[in-house]
C-alpha positions as YAML, in Angstrom:
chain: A
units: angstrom
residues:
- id: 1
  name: UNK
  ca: [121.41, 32.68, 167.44]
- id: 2
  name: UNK
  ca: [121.05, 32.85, 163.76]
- id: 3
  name: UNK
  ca: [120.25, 29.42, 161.70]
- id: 4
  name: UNK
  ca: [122.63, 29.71, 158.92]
- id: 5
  name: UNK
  ca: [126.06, 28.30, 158.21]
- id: 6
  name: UNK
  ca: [129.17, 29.30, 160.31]
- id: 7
  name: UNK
  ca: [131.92, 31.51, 158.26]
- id: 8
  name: UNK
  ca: [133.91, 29.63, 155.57]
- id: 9
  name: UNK
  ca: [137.29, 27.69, 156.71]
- id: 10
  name: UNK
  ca: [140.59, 30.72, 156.66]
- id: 11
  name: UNK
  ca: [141.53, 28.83, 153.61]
- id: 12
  name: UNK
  ca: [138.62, 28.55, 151.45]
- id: 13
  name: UNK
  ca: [139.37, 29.46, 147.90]
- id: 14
  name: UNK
  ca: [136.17, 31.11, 147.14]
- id: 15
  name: UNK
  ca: [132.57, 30.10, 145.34]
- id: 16
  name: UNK
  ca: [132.12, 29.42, 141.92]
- id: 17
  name: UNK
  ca: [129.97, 31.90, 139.97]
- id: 18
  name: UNK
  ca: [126.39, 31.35, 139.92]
- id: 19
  name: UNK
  ca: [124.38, 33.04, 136.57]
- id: 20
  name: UNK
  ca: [121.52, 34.50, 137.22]
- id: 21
  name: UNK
  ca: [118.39, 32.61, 136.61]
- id: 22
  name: UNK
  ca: [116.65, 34.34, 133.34]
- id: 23
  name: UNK
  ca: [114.05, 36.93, 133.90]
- id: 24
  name: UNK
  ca: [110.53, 36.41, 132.18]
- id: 25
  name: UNK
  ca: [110.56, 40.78, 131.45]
- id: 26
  name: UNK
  ca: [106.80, 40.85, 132.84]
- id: 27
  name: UNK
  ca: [107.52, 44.35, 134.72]
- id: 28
  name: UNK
  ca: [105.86, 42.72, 137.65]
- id: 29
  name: UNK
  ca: [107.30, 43.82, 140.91]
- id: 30
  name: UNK
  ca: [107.47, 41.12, 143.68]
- id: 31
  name: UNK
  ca: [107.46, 41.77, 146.89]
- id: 32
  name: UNK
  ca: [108.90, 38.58, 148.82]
- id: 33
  name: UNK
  ca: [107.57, 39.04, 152.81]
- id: 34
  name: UNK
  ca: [108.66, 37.07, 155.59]
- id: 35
  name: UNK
  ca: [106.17, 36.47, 158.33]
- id: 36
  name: UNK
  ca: [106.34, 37.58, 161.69]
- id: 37
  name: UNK
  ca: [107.86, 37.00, 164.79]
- id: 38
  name: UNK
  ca: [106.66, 33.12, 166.36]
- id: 39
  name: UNK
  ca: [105.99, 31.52, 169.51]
- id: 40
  name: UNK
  ca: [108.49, 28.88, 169.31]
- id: 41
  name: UNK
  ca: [111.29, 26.64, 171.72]
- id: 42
  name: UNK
  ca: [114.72, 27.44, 171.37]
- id: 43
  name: UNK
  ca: [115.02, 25.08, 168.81]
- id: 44
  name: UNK
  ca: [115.58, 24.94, 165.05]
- id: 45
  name: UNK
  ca: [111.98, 24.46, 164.25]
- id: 46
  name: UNK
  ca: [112.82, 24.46, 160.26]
- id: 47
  name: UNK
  ca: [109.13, 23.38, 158.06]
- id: 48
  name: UNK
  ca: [107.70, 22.81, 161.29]
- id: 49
  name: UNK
  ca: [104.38, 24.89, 161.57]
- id: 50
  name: UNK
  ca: [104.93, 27.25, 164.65]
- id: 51
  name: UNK
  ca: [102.56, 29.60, 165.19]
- id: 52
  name: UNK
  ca: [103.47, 33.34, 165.77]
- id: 53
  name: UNK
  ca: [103.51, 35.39, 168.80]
- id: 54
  name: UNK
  ca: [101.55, 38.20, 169.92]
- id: 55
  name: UNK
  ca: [103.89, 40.53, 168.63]
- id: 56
  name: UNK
  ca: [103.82, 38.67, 165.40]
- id: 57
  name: UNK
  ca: [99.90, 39.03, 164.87]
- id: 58
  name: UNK
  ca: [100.26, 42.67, 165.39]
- id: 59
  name: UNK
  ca: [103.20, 42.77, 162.35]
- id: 60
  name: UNK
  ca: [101.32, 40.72, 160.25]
- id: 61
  name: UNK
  ca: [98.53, 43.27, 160.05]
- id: 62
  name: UNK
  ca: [100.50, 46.35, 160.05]
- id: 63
  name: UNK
  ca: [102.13, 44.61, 157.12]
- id: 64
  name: UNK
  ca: [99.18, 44.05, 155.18]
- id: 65
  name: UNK
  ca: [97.96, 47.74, 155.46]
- id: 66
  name: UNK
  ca: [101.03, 48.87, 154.13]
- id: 67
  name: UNK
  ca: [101.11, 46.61, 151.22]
- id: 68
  name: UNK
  ca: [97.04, 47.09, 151.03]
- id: 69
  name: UNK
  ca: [97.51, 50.33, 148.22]
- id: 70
  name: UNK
  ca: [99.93, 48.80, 146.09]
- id: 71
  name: UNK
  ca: [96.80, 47.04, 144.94]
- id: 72
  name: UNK
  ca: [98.34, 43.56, 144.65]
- id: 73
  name: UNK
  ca: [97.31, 41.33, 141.55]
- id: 74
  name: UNK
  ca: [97.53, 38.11, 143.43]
- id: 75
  name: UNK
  ca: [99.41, 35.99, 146.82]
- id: 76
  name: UNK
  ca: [100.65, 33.51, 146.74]
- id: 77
  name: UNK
  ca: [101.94, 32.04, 150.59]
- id: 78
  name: UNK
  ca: [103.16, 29.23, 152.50]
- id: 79
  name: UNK
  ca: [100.58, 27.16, 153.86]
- id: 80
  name: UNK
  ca: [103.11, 27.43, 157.21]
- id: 81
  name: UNK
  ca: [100.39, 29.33, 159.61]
- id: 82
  name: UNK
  ca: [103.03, 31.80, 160.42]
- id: 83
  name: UNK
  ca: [103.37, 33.15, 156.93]
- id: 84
  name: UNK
  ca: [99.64, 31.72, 156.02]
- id: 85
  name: UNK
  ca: [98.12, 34.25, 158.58]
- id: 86
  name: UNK
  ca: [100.27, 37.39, 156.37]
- id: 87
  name: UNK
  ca: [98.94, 36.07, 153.55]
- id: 88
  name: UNK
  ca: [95.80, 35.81, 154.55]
- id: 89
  name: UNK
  ca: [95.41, 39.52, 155.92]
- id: 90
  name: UNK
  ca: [97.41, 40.91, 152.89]
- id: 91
  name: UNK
  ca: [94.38, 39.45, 150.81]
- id: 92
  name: UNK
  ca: [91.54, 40.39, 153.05]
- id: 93
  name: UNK
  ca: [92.81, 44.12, 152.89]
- id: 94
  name: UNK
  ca: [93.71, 43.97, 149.13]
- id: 95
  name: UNK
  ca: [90.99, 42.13, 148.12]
- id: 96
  name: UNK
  ca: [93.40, 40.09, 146.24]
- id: 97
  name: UNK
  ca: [92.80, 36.44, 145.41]
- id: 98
  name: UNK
  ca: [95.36, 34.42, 147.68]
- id: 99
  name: UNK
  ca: [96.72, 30.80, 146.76]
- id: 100
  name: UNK
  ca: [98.20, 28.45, 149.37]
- id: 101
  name: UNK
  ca: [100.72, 26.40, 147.89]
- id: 102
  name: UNK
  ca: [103.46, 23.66, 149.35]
- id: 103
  name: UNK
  ca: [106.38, 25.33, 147.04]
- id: 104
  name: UNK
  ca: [106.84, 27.93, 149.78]
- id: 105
  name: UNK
  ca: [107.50, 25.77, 152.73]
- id: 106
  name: UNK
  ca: [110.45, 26.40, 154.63]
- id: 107
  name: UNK
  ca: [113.84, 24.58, 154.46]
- id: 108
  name: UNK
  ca: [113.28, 21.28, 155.74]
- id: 109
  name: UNK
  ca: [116.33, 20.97, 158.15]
- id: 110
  name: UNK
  ca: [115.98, 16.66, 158.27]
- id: 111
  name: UNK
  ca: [117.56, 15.34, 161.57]
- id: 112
  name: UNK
  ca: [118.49, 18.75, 162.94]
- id: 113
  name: UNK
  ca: [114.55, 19.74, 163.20]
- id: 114
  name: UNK
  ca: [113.90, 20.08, 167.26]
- id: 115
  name: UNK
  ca: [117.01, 20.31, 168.24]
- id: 116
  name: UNK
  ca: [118.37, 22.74, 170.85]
- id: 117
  name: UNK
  ca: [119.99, 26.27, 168.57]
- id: 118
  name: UNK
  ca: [123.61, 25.30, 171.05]
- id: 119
  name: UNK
  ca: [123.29, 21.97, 169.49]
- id: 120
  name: UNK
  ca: [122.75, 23.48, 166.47]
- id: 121
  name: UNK
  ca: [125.23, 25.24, 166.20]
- id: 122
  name: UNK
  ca: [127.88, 22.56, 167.16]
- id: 123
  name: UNK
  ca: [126.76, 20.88, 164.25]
- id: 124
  name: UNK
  ca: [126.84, 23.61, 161.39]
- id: 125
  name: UNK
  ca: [130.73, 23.99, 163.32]
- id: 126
  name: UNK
  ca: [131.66, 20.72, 162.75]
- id: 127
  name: UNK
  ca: [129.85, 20.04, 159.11]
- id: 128
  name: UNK
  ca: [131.71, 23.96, 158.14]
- id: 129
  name: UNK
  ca: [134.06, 22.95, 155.53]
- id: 130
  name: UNK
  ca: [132.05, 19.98, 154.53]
- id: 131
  name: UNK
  ca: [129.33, 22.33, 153.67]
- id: 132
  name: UNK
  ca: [131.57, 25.24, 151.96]
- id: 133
  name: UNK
  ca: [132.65, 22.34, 149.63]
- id: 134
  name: UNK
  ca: [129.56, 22.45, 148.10]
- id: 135
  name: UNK
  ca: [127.01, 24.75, 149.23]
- id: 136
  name: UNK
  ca: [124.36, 24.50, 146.50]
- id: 137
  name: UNK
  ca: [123.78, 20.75, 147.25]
- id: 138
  name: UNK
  ca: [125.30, 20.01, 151.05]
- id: 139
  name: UNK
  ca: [122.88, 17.37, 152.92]
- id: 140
  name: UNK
  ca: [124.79, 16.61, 155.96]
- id: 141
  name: UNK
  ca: [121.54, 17.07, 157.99]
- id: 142
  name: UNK
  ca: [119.24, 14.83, 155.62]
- id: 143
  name: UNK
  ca: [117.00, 17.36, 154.91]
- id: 144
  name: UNK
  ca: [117.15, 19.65, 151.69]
- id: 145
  name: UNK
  ca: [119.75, 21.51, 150.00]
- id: 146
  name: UNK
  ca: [119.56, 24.75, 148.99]
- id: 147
  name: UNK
  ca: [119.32, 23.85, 144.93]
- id: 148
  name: UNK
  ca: [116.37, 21.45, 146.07]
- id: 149
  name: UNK
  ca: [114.66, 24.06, 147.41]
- id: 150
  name: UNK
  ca: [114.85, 26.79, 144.58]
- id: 151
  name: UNK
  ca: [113.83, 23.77, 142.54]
- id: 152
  name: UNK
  ca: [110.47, 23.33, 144.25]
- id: 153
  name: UNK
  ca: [109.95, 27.11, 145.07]
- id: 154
  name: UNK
  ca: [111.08, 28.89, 141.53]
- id: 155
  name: UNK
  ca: [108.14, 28.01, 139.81]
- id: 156
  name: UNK
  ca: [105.82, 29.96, 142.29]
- id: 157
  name: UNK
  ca: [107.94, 32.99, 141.82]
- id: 158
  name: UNK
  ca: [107.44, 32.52, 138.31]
- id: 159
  name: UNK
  ca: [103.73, 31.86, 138.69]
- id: 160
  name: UNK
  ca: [103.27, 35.40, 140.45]
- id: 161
  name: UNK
  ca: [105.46, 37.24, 137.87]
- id: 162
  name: UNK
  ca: [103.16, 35.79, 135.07]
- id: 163
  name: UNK
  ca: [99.91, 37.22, 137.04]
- id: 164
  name: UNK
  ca: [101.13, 40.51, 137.90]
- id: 165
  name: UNK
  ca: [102.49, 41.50, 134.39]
- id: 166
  name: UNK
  ca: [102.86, 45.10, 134.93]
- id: 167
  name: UNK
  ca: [101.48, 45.40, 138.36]
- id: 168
  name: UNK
  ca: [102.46, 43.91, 142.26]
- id: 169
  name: UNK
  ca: [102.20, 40.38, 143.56]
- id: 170
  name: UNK
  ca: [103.19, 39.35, 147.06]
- id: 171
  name: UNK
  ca: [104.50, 36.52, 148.23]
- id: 172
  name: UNK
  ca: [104.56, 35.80, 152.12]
- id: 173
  name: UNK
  ca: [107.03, 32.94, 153.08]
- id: 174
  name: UNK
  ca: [110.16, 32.23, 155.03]
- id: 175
  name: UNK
  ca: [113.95, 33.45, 155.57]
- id: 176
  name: UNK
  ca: [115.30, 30.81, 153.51]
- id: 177
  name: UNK
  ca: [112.91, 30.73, 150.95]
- id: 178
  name: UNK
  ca: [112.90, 34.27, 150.46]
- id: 179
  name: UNK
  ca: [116.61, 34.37, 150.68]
- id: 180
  name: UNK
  ca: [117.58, 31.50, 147.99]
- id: 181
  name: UNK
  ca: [114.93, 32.50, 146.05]
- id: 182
  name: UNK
  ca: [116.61, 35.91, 145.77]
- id: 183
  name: UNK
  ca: [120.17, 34.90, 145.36]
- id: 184
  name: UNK
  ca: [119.13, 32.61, 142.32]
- id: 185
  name: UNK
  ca: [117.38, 34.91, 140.99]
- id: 186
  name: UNK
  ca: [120.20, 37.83, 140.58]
- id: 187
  name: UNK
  ca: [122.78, 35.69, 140.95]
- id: 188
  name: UNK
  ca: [124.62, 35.91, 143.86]
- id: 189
  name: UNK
  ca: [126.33, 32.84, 145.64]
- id: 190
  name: UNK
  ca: [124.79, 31.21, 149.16]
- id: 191
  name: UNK
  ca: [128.20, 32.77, 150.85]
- id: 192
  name: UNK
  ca: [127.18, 36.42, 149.91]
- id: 193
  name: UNK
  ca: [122.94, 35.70, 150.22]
- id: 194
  name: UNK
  ca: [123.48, 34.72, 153.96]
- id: 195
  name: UNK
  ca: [124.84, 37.91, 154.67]
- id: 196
  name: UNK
  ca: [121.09, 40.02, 153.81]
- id: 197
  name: UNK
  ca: [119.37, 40.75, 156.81]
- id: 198
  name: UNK
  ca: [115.63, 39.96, 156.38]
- id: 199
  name: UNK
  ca: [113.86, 40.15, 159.94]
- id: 200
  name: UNK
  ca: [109.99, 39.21, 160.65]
- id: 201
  name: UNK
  ca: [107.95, 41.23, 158.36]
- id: 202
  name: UNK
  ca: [110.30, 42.53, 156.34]
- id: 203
  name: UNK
  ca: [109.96, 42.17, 152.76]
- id: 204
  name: UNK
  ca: [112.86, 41.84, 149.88]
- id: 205
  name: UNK
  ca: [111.20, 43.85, 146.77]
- id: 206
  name: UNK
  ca: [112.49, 42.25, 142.81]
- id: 207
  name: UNK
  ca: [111.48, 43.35, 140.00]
- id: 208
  name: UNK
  ca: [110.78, 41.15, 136.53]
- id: 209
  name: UNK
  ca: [112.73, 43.27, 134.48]
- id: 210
  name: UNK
  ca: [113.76, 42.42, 130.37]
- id: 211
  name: UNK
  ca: [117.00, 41.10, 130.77]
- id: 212
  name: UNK
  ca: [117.46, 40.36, 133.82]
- id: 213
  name: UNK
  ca: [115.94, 40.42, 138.07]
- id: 214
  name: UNK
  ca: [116.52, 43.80, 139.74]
- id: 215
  name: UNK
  ca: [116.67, 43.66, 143.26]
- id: 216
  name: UNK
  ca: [114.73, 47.26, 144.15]
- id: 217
  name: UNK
  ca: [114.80, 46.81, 147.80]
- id: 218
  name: UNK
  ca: [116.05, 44.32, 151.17]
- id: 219
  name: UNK
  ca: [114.88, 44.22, 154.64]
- id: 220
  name: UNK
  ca: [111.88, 46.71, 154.05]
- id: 221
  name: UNK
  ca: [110.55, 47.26, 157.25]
- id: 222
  name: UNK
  ca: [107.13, 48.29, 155.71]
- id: 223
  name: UNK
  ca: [106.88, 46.71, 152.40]
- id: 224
  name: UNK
  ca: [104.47, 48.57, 150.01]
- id: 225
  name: UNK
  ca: [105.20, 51.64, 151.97]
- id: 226
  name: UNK
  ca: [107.40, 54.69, 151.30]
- id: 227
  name: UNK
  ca: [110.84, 53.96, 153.22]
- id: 228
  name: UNK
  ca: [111.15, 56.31, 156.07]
- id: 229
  name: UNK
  ca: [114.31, 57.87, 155.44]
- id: 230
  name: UNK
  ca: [114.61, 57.90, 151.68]
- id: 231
  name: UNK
  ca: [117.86, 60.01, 150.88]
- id: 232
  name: UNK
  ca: [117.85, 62.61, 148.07]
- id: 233
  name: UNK
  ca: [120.32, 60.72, 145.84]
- id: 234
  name: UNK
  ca: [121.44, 56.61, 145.82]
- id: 235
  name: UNK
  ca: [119.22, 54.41, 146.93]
- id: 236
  name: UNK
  ca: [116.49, 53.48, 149.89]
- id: 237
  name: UNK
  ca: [118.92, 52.78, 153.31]
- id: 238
  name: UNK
  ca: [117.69, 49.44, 153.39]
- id: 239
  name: UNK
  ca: [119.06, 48.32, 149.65]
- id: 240
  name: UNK
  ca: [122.15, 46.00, 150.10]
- id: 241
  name: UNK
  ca: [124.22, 46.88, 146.94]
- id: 242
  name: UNK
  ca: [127.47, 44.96, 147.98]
- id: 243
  name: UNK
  ca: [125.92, 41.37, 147.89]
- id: 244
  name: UNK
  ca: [128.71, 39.72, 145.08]
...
């Protein structure tokens, strides 16, 4: 069962455009990891520090050995264990100074933390059109809103692009996180951003580009690596290029 908002009402009108947030033209390429699959109840767990599962150790270090030869400047992770443990291997095979900081946390989901995803889900049906209202700033579970959380995660973003002028960082964090943090970034609205896949450890790849984000690559399954079928022409398979 996913965790993110139900389809909008048959009437809604559409979301307003959202600029893209301006682009420091570093050259640094980002790659934005989520951790691996977790031990957890059948809950919406949210901020809450879960740890992962067996299969989720193993990802963690097959991701790190693919990101190893890009030769990463810096990481910067969540000091969640499930995405601390990435970027923990990710610096012990890079031999790339790592920095824990609070800025990557996942979405805190308030009063809807521990409960069951059925609940959930009843909820996010009956707060739909309350949330498509405004979907930047909705609150109806008392946690955080989406603009509160690029607030407190945007300057780590920035912090890596600044480090890796001209080279790789690697940032090892959540679904939402990684998600909002993209959509603000080339400017796409919530509506559209919910609709990129990015499953345990898979990466999204942007690039700090004068003028402007690029998005280079979603859903990597190996980020840092080659992608396994990359066609002759267009690009990698696992690009979304219809996200407006």
């Amino acid at each position: 069962m996913l965790l993110s908002p139900p389809p909008p009402p048959a009437d809604f009108a559409g979301e307003p455009e959202r600029p893209p947030r301006p682009s420091l033209g570093t050259g640094a390429q980002l790659w934005l990891v989520r951790h691996g699959r977790v031990t957890a109840p059948d809950t919406a767990y949210g901020d809450a520090d879960v740890p992962l599962s067996e299969e989720g150790l193993h990802q963690t270090e097959a991701v790190a050995g693919s990101l190893a030869p890009q030769r990463p400047r810096g990481v910067l992770s969540s000091p969640l264990q499930r995405a601390r443990r990435l970027g923990e291997a990710v610096a012990r095979a890079s031999s790339a100074p790592l920095q824990i900081t609070d800025r990557l946390k996942e979405l805190h989901r308030g009063q809807w933390q521990g409960v069951a995803r059925t609940e959930y889900a009843d909820r996010w049906a009956r707060e739909r059109d309350a949330y498509w209202s405004a979907p930047l700033t909705w609150r109806g579970h008392g946690g955080e809103s989406e603009e509160q959380l690029v607030t407190r995660a945007w300057p780590a973003l920035i912090e890596a692009a600044q480090m890796a002028a001209g080279a790789v960082a690697v940032v090892t964090a959540h679904r939402q996180v990684i998600r909002a943090l993209t959509a603000a970034a080339i400017g796409i609205s919530p509506g559209a951003s919910h609709r990129m896949d990015l499953e345990p450890a898979h990466g999204i790849l942007l690039r700090d580009a004068v003028g402007g984000w690029i998005l280079e690559r979603t859903n990597a399954p190996s980020p840092g690596a080659p992608h396994a079928a990359e066609p002759l022409d267009g690009p990698p398979e696992d690009v979304v290029t219809q996200l407006r």
